[in-house]
N, C-alpha and C positions, 0 to 999 in steps of 0.2 A: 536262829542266827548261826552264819560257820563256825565251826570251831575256836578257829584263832581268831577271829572278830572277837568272838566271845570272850574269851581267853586274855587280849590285849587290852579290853576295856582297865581293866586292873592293874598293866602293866605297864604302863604308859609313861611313868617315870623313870624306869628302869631303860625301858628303848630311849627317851629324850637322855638319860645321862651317857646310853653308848655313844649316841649321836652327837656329845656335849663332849663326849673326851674324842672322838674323829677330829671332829674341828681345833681342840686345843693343841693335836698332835700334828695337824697340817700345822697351822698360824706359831704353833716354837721351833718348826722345823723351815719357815715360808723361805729364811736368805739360802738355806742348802739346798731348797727342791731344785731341780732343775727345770729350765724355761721351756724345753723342748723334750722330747724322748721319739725315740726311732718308732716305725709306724708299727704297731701291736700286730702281732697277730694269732687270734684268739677263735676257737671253736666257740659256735655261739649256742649260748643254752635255750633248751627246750623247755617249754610250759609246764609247770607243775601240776597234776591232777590234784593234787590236796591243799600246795606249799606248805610251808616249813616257816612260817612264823617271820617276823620281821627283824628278828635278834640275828636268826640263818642265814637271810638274805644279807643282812648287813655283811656279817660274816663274809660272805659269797664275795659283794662289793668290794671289803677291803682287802680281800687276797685277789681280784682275776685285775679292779680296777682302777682303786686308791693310790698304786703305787705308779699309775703311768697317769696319775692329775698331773697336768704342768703346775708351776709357779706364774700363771696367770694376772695374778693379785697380786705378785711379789714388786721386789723392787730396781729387777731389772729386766721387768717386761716391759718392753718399748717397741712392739709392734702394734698396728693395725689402731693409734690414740685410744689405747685399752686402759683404762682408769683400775683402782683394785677396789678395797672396800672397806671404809671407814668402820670401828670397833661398834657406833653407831650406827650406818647402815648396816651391818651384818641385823644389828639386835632388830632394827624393824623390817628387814624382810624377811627374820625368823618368825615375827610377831603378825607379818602380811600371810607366810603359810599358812599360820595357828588360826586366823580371825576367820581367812580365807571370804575376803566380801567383794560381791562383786559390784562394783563403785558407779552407783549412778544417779540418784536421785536425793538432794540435800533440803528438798520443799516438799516431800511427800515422807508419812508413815515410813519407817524404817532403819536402816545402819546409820552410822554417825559418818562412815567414809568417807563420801561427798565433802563432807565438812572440813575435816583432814584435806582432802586435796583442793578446794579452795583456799585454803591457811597454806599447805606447800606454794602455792602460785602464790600466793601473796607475799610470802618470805621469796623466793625466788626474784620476784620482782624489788622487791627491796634490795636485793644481792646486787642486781644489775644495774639499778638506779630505772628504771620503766616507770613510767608511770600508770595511777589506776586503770587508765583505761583499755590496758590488753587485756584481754579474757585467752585464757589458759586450760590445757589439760593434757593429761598425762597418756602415752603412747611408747610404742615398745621401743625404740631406739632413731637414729636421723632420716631411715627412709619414709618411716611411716609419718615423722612430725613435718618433711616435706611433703611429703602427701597431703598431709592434712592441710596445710597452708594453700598448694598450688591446686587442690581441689576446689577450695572456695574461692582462690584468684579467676579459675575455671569459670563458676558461678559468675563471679563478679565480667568477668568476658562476657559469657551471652547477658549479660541484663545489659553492658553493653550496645549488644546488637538489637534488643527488645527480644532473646530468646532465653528462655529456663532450661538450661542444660541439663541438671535434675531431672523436667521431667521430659523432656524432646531429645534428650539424647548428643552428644558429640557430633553427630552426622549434620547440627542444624548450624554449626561453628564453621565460619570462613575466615581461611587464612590468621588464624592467632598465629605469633608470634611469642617466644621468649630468648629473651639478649640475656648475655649472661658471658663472660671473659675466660673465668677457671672454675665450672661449675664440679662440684663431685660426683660420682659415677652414677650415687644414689639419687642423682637430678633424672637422669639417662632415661635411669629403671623407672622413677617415676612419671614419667612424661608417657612411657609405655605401658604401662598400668591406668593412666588418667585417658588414654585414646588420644593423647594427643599427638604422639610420635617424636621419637628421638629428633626427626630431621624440623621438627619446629623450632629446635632450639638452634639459632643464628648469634656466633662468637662474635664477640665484640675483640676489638683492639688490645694486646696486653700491654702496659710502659712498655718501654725500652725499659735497658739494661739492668737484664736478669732478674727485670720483676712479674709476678704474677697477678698484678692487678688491672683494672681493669683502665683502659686510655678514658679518660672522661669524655674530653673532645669526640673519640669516636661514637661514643654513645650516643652523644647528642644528634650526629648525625645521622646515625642509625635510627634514631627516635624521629628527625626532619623528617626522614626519606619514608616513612609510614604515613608521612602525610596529612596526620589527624586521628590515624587509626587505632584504638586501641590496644594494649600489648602489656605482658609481663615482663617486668627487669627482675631477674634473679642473682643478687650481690654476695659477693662474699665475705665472712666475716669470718676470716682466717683459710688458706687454703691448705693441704693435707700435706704437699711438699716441702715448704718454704714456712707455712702461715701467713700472706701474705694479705693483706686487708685492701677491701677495695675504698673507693675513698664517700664515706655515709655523709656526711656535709655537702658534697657537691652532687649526690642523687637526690642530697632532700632538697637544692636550689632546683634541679631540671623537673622533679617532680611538682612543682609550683609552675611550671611551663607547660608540661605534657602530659597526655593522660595517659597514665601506668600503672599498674601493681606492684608494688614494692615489697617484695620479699627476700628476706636475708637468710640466707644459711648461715648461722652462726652455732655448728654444733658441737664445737669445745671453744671457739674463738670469743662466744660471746662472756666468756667469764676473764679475758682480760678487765670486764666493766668493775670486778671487784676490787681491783688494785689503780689505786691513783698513776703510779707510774705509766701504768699500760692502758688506762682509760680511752685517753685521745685516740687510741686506734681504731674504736668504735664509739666515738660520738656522732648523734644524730640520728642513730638506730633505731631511737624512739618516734621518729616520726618515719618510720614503716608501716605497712598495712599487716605482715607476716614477718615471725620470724620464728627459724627454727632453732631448737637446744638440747641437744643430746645430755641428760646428766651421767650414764655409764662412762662418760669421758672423765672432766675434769672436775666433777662433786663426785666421785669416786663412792658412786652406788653401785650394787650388784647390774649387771645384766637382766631385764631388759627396762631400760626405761630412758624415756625423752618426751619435752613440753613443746604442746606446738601452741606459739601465740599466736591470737589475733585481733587486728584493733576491734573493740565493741562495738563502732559503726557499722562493722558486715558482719555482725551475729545475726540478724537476717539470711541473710547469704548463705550462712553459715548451717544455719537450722535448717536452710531448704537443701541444699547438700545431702547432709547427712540423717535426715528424722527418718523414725521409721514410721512409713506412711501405711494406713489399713490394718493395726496391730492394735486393735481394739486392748485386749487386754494390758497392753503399754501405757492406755489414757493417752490422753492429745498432746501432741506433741509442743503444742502452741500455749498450750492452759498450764503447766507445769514442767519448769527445767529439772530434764534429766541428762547427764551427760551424752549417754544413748545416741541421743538428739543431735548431737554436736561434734561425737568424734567416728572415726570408722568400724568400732567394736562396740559390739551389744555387750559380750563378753569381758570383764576388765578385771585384773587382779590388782589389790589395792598399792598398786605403784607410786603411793603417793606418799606410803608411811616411810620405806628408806628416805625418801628427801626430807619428808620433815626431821626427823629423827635427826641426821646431820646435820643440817642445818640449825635445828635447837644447840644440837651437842657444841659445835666449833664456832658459830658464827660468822659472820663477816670477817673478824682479824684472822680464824680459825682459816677462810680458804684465800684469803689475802697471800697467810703464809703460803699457804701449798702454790698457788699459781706461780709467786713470785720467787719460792725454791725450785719449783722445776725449770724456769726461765734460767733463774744463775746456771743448774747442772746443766741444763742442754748448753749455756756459754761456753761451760767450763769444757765439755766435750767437742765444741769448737776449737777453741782455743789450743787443745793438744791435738786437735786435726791440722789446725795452722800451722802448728810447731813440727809437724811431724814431715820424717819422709816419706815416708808411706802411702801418704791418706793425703786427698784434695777435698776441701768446701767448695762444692755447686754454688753455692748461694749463701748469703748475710746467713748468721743463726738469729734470724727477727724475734720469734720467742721462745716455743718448747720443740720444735723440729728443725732436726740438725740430717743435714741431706748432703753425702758425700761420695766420693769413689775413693778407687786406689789410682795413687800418683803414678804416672808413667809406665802403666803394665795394658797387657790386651784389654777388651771390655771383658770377653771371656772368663777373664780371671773373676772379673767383681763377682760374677756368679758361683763361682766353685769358692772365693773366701768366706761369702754370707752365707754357703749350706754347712762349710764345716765350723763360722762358726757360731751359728742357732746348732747344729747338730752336737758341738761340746756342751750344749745345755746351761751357759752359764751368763750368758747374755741374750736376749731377745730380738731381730728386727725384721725390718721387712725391704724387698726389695721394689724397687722403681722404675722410672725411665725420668731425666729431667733435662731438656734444652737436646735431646735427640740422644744421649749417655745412658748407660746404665748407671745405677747410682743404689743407696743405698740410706736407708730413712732411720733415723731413731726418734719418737716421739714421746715425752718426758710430761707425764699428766698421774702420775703416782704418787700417793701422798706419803709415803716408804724411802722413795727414792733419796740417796744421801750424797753426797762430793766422796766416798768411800767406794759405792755403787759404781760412777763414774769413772773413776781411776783404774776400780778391776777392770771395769770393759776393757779400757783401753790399754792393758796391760796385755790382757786375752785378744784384743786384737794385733799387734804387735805379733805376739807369739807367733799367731797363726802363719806372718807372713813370715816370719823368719823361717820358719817349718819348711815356707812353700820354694 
């Protein structure tokens, strides 16, 4: 064995307590890190003939690159609906490193994993109010759980037409169709990944005034004008601007009319489902065929992880999609569920232990709180937009994304105030375009985040323009 293999068998405590005080010294320093740091620029090291040990390398680590981590996790990061990570997720995607299983089979000889991520999906569905009959599993974050969703809405297309897309290929598919009003980008990418082409997707109607949901009335006539045919409806369950909902009550009336696929992107929006107050904005969700759920968002687990449901009815579908066919050493895919079988990765790390972990720890009241804190602090950051001279609201603040400019200056300017200031490192956000404007987004899914958090921004914003 090498050397230091050798050598660290023994030492294993000693390396997990360096690694134990790294982490304590980011998490007592997390409100001071700064959100941003200027672009590094580092000589990059060469390969070691021997290395030097994993104590060294740490070493190495925290002097070229520890000290340019953002505050990612912190409490006022608010770009890109970046979640940070619960004292509970941390400890089980320490515990997902250590076990290190790769998650697939709960009926056959082996890991307990499986089992764990059916109990995640179970409590998940409880969070949401779903009922038993989604079948669920764990995927790296919202492009991939779209994927998985509108792969088998794919599936369910050619069975459709009398064709198995699985195994004839995209080329045997005529004219599909996905309607869809404010889809996210990650719809885009996967439509182009799936073979089906960006230009399949056909916009539906937004309301009127300055909303981003979807015209119902249009739908339906876009659904008439198909004639009978086929087609996926891709809804929104919160959009990335505004958070805007499209309305699940009146797709679940037209889907009792017309034949469709019913799949929701709800990949932070669907956990308004955990608070009473914000419920009504996705009821009806349950009677979807698919929906998507980011948890890196707003259960505020590590990176990478997202559940793609889908109703039990097209676990057929589902299994003919995704099994891996001719892999003798796998066993049949049909005789014994293994995940394998069902999602896009043979490969899987067990991204199932942060959500349970979390979800044991906090509960239901436990992310009640958090949704329904970062909804007041994105108000409250309204509300001193409204009041301000400065600064203009785009749009309502509906729940955690607050989407504004600057009052009465070029568009120009919005872009030179949001680089200097993410570049002061002390607030987070990201830039936009909304109703033809530049604009500028803060999205509030941190469970850190405090009415303290809020006030600095908005004092640092202030500054900056007085400066300018």
């Amino acid at each position: 064995m090498n050397n230091w293999l050798n050598r660290e068998i023994d030492s294993c405590s000693q390396i997990l307590e360096a690694v134990k005080h790294s982490a304590e010294v980011y998490l007592q320093n997390i409100d001071e890190r700064p959100t941003a740091v200027p672009p590094p620029r580092l000589e990059p090291s060469t390969l070691p003939t021997e290395g030097a040990g994993t104590l060294a390398a740490l070493d190495v680590f925290q002097q070229r690159f520890a000290p340019l981590m953002v505050a990612s996790t912190g409490p006022r990061y608010w770009g890109f609906v970046t979640g940070g990570t619960t004292p509970a997720a941390l400890a089980g995607d320490w515990l997902t490193s250590l076990y290190d299983q790769n998650t697939q089979s709960a009926s056959q000889t082996g890991d307990v994993s499986a089992v764990v991520e059916f109990e995640a999906i179970k409590l998940l569905r409880e969070l949401f109010g779903l009922p038993e009959s989604f079948f669920g599993g764990f995927v790296s974050g919202a492009t991939m759980s779209n994927f998985t969703c509108l792969a088998v809405a794919r599936q369910w297309y050619g069975e459709q037409l009398g064709v198995d897309v699985a195994e004839e290929g995209v080329f045997a598919l005529k004219d599909l169709k996905i309607l869809a009003a404010q889809p996210h980008s990650c719809v885009y990418k996967d439509l182009a990944m799936l073979g089906l082409g960006r230009h399949s997707l056909i916009k539906v109607n937004l309301l009127p005034d300055n909303r981003e949901a979807m015209d119902i009335a249009d739908l339906e006539a876009k659904l008439i004008a198909l004639n009978g045919q086929p087609c996926i409806v891709c809804a929104s369950g919160g959009t990335v601007n505004t958070v805007d909902f499209d309305d699940m009550q009146a797709i679940a009336t037209l889907k009792k009319k017309y034949n469709f696929w019913w799949h929701i992107d709800a990949a932070f929006g669907g956990f308004v489902a955990c608070s009473p107050q914000f419920a009504p904005l996705i009821q009806g969700w349950e009677q979807a065929d698919s929906i998507a759920v980011d948890l890196h968002k707003w259960l505020n687990v590590p990176y990478d992880s997202a559940v793609a449901l889908v109703h039990e009815k097209h676990l057929g579908l589902q299994l003919n999609t995704f099994q891996n066919a001719n892999a003798a050493y796998l066993g049949d895919p049909k005789a014994n569920f293994n995940f394998l079988n069902f999602l896009p990765e043979n490969s899987r790390r067990m991204r199932a232990l942060p959500a349970w972990m979390t979800l044991m720890a906090y509960g239901r009241e436990g992310y009640r709180d958090i949704v329904e804190r970062n909804v007041a602090n994105a108000r409250l950051l309204g509300e001193l937009i409204e009041h301000s001279a400065s600064f203009k609201l785009l749009a309502p603040v509906r729940l955690n994304c607050v989407c504004f400019t600057l009052k009465d200056r070029p568009q120009a300017e919005v872009s030179q105030f949001l680089s200097q200031l993410v570049a002061n490192g002390n607030v987070y956000m990201t830039p936009t375009v909304y109703l033809g404007q530049s604009a500028i987004r803060a999205a509030m899914v941190n469970w850190r985040t405090q009415e303290a958090d809020v006030e600095m921004a908005f004092v640092e914003m202030e500054h900056i323009l007085d400066k300018q």
